[in-house]
C-alpha positions in Angstrom: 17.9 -153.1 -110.3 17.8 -153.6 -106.5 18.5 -150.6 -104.4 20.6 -151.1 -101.2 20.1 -148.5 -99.0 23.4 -146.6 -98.5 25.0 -146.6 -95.3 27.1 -143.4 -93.7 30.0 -144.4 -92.2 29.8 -142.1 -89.1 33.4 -141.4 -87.7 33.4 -140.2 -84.1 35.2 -137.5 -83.5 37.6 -138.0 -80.8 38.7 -136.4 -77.8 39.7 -132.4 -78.6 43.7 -132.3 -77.9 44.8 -130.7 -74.6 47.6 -128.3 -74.0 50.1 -129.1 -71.9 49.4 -131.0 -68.7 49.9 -128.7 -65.2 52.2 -131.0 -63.9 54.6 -130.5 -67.3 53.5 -126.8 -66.9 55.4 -126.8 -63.4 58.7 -128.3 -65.4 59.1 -125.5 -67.3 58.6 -122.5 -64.9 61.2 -124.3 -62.8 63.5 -124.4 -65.9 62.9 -120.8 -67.0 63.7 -120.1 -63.2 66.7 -122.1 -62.7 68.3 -120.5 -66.2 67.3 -116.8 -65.0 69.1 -118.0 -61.4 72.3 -119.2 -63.9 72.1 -116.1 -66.5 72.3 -113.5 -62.8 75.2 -115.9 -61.7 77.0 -115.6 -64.8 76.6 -112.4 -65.0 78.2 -111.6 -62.2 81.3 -113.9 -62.8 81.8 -112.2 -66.3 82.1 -108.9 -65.3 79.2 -107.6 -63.6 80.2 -105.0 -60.8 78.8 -106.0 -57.5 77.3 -103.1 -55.9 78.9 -103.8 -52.2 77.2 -102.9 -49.1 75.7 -99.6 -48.3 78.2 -96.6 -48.0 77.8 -95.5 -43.9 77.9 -92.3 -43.3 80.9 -90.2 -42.0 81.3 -87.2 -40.0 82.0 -85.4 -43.7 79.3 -87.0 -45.6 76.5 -86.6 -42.9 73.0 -87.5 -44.5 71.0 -84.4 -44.4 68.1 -84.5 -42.1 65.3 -85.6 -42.2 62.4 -82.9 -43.2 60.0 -83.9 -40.3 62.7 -83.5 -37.5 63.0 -80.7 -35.2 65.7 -78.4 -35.8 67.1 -77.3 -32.7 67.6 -73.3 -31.5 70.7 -71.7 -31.8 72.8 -71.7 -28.5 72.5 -68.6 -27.1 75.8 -67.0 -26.1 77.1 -67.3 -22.9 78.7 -63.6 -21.5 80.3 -65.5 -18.1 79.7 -64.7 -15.1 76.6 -63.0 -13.8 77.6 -59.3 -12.9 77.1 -58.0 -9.6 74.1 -55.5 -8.4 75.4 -52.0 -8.1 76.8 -50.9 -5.1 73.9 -49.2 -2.8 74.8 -45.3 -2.2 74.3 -45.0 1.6 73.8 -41.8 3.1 76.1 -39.9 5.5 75.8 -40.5 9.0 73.6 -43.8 8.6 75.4 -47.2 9.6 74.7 -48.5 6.4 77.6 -45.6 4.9 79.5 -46.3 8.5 79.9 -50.2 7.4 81.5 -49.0 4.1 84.3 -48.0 6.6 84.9 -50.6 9.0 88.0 -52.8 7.4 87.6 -56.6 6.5 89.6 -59.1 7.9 90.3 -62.8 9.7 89.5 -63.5 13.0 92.7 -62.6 15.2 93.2 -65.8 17.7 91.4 -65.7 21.3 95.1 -66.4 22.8 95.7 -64.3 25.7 92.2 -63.3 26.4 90.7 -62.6 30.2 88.5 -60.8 31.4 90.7 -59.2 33.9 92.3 -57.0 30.4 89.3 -55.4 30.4 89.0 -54.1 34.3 88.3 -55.9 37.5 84.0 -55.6 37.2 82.3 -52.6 36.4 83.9 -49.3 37.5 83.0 -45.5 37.1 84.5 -44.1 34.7 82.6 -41.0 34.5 83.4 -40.7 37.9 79.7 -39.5 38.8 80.1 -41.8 41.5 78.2 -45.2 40.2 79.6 -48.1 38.6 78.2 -48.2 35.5 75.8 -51.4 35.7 74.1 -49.0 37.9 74.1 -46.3 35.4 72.7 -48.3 32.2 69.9 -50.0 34.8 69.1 -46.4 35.1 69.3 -45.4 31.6 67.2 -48.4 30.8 65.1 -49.3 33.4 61.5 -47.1 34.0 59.9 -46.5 37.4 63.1 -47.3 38.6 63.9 -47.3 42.2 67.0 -46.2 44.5 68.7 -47.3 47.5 68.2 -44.9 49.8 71.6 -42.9 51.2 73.1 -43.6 47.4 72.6 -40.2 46.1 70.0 -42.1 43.6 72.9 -44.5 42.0 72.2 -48.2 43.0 68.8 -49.2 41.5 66.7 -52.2 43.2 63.5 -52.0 41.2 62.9 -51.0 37.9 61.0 -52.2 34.7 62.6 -53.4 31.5 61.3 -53.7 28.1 63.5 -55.8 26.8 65.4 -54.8 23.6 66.3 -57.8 22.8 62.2 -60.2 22.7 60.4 -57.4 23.2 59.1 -58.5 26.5 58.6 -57.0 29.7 60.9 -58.0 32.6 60.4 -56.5 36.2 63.7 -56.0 38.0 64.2 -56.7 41.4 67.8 -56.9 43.2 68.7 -59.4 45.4 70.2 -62.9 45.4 68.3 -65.2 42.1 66.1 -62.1 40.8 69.1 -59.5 40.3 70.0 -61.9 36.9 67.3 -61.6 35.5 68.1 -58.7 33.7 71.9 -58.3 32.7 73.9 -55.8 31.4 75.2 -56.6 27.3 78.2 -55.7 25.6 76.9 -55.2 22.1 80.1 -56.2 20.9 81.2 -58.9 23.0 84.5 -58.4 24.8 85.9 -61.9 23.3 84.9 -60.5 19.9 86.8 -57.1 20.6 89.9 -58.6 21.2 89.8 -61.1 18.0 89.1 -58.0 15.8 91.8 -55.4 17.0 91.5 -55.1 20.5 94.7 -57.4 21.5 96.8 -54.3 20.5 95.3 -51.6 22.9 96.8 -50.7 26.5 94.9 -51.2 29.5 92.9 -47.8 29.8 91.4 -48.4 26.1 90.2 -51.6 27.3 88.5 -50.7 30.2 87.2 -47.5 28.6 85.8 -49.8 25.9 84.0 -52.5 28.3 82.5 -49.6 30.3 81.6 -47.3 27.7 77.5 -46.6 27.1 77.4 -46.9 23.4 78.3 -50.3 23.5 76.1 -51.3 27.0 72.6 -52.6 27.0 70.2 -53.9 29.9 68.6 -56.6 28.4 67.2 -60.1 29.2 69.9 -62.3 31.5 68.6 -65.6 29.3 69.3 -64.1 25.7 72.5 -62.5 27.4 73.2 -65.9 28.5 72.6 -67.0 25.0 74.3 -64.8 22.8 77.8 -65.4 24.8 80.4 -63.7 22.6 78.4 -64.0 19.2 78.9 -61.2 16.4 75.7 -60.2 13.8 77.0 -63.8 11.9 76.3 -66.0 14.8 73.4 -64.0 16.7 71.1 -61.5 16.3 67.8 -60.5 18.4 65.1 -62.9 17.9 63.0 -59.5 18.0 63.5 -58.7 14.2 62.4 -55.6 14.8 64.8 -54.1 17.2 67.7 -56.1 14.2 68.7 -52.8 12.6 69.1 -50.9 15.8 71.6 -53.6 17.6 73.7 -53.8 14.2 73.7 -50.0 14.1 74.9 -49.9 17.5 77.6 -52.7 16.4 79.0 -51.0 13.6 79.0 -47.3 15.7 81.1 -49.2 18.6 83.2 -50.6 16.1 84.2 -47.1 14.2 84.3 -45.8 17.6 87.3 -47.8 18.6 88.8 -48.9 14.9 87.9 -52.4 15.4 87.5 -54.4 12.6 85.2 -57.4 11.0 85.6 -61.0 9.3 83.9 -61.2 6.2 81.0 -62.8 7.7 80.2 -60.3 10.3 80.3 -57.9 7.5 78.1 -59.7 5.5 75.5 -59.8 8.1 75.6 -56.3 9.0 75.0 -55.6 5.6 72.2 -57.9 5.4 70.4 -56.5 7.7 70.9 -52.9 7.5 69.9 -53.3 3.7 66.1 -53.3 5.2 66.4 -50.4 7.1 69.3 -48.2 4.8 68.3 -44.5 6.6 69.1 -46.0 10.4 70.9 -44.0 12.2 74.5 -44.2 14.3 73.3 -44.4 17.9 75.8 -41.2 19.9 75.4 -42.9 23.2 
C-alpha cells in the first residue's frame, strides 16, 4: 500500500477586523452633538423656563459689599458755626477797656468840611502866650532853642526823635528846613468830622484841633503821608511806637465822644491786643 504523504491545508488567517474607522468616528460625535443641540432646543419650547437676564440691582436690593472694600468712617457731626474766642477782660484805665467804650458806626459824609471849622492856623488857647505849634515843638523837641525877646515861646532849633520811624530829625526854622518836622493831629481833623465832629459848635472844634492830647511833632514826610488816615488805613511804620499812637487815638476819641467805623475799631483792637496793659496818655 503506497503512502502519500499527507498534505495540511494551511489557511491564512486574514486581516484582524478594525473598529470603526476615525472618519465614521467624526459622524457620530457630530450626531450625538447635533441631537443634544435639538433635545436643549426642545426643551425649551416645551416648557422649560428661560432664566432671563441677570436681576440689576436697585436702591432696595443693594448687593452687600464686598468683604475686601474699605468701609468708610462715620461722618462726624457738624455743630455749625465755629464759636467765637471769649471776650478779653481789659483792665480799667488801659485803652484796650477805653475801646470797649467808643461807639461803632458808618462813616459820616466829608460834605461841608474845611479847615477854616476848625480855627484860622494854630492859636493859644491856653493863653500862655504861644500858639501851640510852638508849644508841642517844645514839648517834643530836646536841646531846643528860643528866639530871643519871645519870653522862650518860638523855637528855631531843636532835636526830634521821631515817634513815628524812630529816627532822628534836627529842626531848624526857616524857609525849606521848618517842614521837616510837622505838627500831627493823631486823629486827623477830616476823620473827626466823619465820626461826630460835624455836630459841634465852633469853640469845640478849635479846642479839639489845638488840644495836646491829640498833637504830635513828628516827621513832615510820614505826616505828609498819613493825610487823614485812621488805625485802618495807617499806622507808624515804627511797630513799636503802634500801641502808644492807637492809645492816644482811642483817649482823643473818648475825650471828645467821637466815634469809629467798624474798621477803625477793628484795628485798634488789633493792635492793642499785643500790648493789653497800655495806658490812656492824660496829655
Amino acid at each position: 500500500m503506497s503512502s502519500r504523504p499527507v498534505r495540511v491545508r494551511s489557511e491564512r488567517a486574514g486581516p484582524a477586523r478594525r473598529g470603526p474607522s476615525r472618519r465614521a468616528r467624526r459622524a457620530l460625535l457630530s450626531a450625538v452633538c447635533a441631537l443634544a443641540v435639538l433635545l436643549g432646543v426642545g426643551f425649551g419650547v416645551l416648557g422649560g423656563e428661560d432664566p432671563g437676564p441677570a436681576p440689576v440691582p436697585t436702591a432696595s436690593t443693594q448687593l452687600p459689599p464686598s468683604p475686601s472694600a474699605p468701609t468708610s468712617a462715620p461722618a462726624t457731626p457738624t455743630t455749625g458755626a465755629t464759636e467765637p474766642p471769649p471776650p478779653v477782660t481789659a483792665t480799667p484805665g488801659t485803652a484796650l477797656a477805653a475801646l470797649a467804650q467808643l461807639p461803632v458806626r458808618g462813616r459820616a459824609p466829608q460834605t461841608g468840611y474845611d479847615r477854616d471849622q476848625y480855627g484860622e492856623g494854630w492859636v493859644d488857647t491856653d493863653r500862655n502866650g504861644c500858639d501851640t505849634r510852638n508849644d508841642v515843638l517844645a514839648r517834643d523837641l530836646t536841646a531846643e532853642q528860643f528866639r530871643p525877646g519871645t519870653r522862650d515861646c518860638v523855637v528855631t532849633s531843636g532835636v526830634l526823635l521821631d515817634p513815628y520811624s524812630g529816627a532822628t530829625i534836627l529842626f531848624q526854622r526857616g524857609q525849606g528846613t521848618s517842614e521837616l518836622v510837622q505838627i500831627d493831629h493823631v486823629v486827623a481833623l477830616s476823620n473827626s468830622w466823619q465820626t461826630g465832629a460835624q455836630g459841634w459848635d465852633a469853640a469845640t472844634r478849635v479846642a479839639f484841633a489845638n488840644d495836646p492830647l491829640n498833637l504830635l511833632a513828628v516827621d513832615g514826610g510820614l505826616n505828609s503821608q498819613k493825610r487823614d488816615g485812621d488805625a485802618a488805613t495807617w499806622l507808624p511804620p515804627d511797630r513799636g511806637y503802634r500801641c502808644a499812637y492807637v492809645a492816644r487815638q482811642v483817649a482823643v476819641k473818648v475825650s471828645y465822644g467821637l466815634w469809629t467805623t467798624q474798621a477803625e475799631h477793628d484795628a485798634m483792637a488789633t493792635v492793642l491786643a499785643t500790648c493789653p496793659e497800655q495806658l490812656v496818655p492824660v496829655g
